[in-house]
C-alpha positions as CSV (number, residue, x, y, z in Angstrom):
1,X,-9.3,-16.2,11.2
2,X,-10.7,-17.9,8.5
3,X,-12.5,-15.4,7.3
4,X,-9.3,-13.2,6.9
5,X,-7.8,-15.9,5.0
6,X,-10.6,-16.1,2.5
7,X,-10.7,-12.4,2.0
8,X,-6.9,-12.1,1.2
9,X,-7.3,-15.1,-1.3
10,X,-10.7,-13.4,-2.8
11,X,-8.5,-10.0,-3.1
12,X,-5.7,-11.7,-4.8
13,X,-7.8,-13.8,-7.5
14,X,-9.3,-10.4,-8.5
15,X,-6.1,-9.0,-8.6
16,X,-4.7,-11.1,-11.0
17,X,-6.0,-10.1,-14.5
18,X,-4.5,-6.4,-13.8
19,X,-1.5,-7.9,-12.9
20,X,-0.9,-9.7,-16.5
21,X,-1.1,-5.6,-17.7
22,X,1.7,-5.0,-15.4
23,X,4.1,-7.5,-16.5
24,X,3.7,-7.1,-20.1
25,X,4.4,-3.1,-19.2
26,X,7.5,-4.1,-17.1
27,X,8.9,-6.4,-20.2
28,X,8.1,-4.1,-22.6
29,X,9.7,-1.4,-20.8
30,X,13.2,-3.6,-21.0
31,X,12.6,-4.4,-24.3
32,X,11.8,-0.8,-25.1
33,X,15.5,-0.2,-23.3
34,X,17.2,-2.8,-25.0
35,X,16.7,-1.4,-28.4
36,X,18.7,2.0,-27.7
37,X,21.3,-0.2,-25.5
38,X,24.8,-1.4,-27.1
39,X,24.6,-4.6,-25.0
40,X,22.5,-7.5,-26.1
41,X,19.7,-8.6,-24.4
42,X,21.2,-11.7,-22.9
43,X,23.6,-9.1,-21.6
44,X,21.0,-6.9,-20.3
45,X,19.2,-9.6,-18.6
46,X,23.0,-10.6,-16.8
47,X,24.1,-7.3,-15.8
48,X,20.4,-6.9,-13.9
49,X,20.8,-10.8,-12.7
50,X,24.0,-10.0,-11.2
51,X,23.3,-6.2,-9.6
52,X,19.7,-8.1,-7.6
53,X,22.5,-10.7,-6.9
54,X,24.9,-8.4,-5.4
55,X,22.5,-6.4,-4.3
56,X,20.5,-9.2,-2.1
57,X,23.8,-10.6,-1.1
58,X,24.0,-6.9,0.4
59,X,21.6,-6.8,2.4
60,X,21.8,-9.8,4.0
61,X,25.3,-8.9,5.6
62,X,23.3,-6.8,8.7
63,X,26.6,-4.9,9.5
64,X,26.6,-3.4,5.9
65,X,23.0,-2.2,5.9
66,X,23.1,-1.2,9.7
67,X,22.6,2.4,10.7
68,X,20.9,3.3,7.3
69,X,23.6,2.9,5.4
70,X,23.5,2.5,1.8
71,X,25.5,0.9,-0.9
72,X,24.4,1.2,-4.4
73,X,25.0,-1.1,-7.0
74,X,25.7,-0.5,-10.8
75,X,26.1,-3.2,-13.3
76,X,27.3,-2.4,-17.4
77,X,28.5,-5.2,-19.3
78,X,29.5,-6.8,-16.5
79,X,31.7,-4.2,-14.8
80,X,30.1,-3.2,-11.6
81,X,30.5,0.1,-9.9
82,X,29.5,0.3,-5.7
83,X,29.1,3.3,-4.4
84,X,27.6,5.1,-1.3
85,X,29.0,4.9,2.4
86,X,30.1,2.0,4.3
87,X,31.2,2.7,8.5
88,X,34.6,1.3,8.2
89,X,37.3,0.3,5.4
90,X,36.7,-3.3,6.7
91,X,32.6,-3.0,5.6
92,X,34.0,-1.0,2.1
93,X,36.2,-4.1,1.4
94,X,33.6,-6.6,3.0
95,X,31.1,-5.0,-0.3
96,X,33.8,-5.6,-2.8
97,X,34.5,-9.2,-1.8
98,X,30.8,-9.7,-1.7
99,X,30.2,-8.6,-5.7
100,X,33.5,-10.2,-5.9
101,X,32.4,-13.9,-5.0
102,X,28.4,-13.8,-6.5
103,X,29.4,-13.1,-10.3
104,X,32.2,-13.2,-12.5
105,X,32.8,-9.2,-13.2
106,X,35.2,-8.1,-15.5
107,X,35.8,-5.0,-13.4
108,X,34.4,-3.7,-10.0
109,X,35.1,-0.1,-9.4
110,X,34.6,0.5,-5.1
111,X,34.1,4.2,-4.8
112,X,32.0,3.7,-1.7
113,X,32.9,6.1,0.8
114,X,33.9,5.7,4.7
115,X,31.9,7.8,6.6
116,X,30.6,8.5,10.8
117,X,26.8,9.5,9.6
118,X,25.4,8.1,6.2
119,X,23.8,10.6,4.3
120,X,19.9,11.0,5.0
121,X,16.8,10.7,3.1
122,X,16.9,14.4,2.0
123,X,20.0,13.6,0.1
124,X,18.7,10.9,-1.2
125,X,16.2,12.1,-3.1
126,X,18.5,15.0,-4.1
127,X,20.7,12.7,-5.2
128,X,17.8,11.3,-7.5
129,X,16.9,14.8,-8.8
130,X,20.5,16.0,-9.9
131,X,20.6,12.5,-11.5
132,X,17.3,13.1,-13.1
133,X,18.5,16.6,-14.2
134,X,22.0,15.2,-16.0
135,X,20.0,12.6,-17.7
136,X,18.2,15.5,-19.4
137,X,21.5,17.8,-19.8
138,X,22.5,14.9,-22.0
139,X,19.3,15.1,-24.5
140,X,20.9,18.6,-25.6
141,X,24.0,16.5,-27.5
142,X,21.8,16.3,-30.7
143,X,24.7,16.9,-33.0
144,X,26.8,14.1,-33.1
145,X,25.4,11.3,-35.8
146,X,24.4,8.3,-33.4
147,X,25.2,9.1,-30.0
148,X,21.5,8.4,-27.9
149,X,21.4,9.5,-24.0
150,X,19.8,6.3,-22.8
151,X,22.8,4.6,-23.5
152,X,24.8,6.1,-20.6
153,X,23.9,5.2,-17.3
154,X,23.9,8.1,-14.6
155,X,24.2,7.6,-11.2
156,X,24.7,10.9,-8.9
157,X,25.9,10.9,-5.2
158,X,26.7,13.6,-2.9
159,X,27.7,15.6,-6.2
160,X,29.5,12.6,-7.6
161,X,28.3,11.9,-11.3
162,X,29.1,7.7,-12.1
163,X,29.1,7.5,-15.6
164,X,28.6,4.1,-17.4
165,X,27.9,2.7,-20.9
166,X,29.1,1.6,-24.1
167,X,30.3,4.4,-25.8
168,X,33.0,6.3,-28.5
169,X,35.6,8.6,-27.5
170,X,34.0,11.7,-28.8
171,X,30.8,10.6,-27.1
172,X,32.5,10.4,-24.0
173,X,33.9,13.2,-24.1
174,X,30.5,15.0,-25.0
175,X,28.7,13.9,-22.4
176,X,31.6,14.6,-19.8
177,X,31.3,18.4,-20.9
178,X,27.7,18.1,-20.9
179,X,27.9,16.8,-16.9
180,X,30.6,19.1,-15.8
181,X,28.5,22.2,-16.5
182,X,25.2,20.7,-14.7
183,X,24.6,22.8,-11.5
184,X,25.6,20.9,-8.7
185,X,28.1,18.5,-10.1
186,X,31.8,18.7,-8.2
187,X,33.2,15.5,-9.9
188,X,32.7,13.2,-12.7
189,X,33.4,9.5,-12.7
190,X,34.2,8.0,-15.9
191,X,33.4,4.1,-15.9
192,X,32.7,4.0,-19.8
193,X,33.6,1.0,-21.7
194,X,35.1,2.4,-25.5
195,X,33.7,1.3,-28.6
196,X,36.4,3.1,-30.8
């Protein structure tokens, strides 16, 4: 037993100089993000604090998460956006009062859908490709002076596009064409917030 214990601690104290690597990677992936983002960094780090917030509060509720199930949470400048499946209306609601009573949003937008079977894991990571693929679509809007694709947040489910950030009209619009025409797309959910 002891000798378990004493391996597990030896492991772990030569674990920990690589690990210093990883963190600075992790924060300077943020900060890397936060340059190209609209939001401030104290922003930033609130939108993130609130979605693990939401998020944890989540997955603790057993009836929401059981039968694989899956609710997805988006936070942008402190509207949040749930989306995914839920069994009932009651367990749709349940989610909204949930992000409703651990932050302060400005806006919460529910589109999570009642359903008898959640979707699987195939659709999952389907889901994760056609997001994947209208992130890139969006790299082709190189004409318009100042528009940057890593300011709109994409999240795609069951051929739903969610579309978030801080953005102008015309770049709005130009990234809604842009997502419309990406193979696999049947609707496009505007959640922008307008600059203009």
């Amino acid at each position: 037993m002891k000798l378990k214990l004493y391996t597990k601690l030896l492991v772990l104290l030569l674990a920990v100089p690589f690990l210093h690597g990883c963190i600075f990677v992790v924060a300077g992936g943020a900060v890397a993000g936060a340059v190209h983002d609209r939001r401030g960094t104290g922003t930033i780090v609130d939108d993130r604090k609130i979605q693990l917030t939401i998020i944890d509060n989540i997955n603790r509720d057993k009836e929401l998460v059981r039968g694989n199930y899956r609710i997805k949470v988006v936070v942008f400048n402190g509207s949040v956006l749930l989306c995914g499946d839920a069994a009932t209306a009651e367990l749709k609601a349940r989610a909204e009062n949930i992000a409703r009573t651990v932050s302060d949003a400005q806006r919460i937008v529910n589109d999570i859908e009642v359903v008898d079977e959640p979707e699987g894991f195939w659709r999952r990571r389907e889901d994760n490709a056609m997001s994947l693929r209208v992130k890139t679509a969006l790299l082709d809007i190189t004409s318009m002076p100042g528009f940057d694709a890593s300011r709109v947040n994409v999240t795609v489910l069951k051929g739903t596009a969610y579309l978030m950030g801080a953005v102008r009209h015309e770049e709005a619009d130009a990234v809604v064409q842009i997502v419309r025409d990406v193979n696999g797309i049947d609707k496009v959910i505007k959640v922008f917030e307008y600059t203009d």
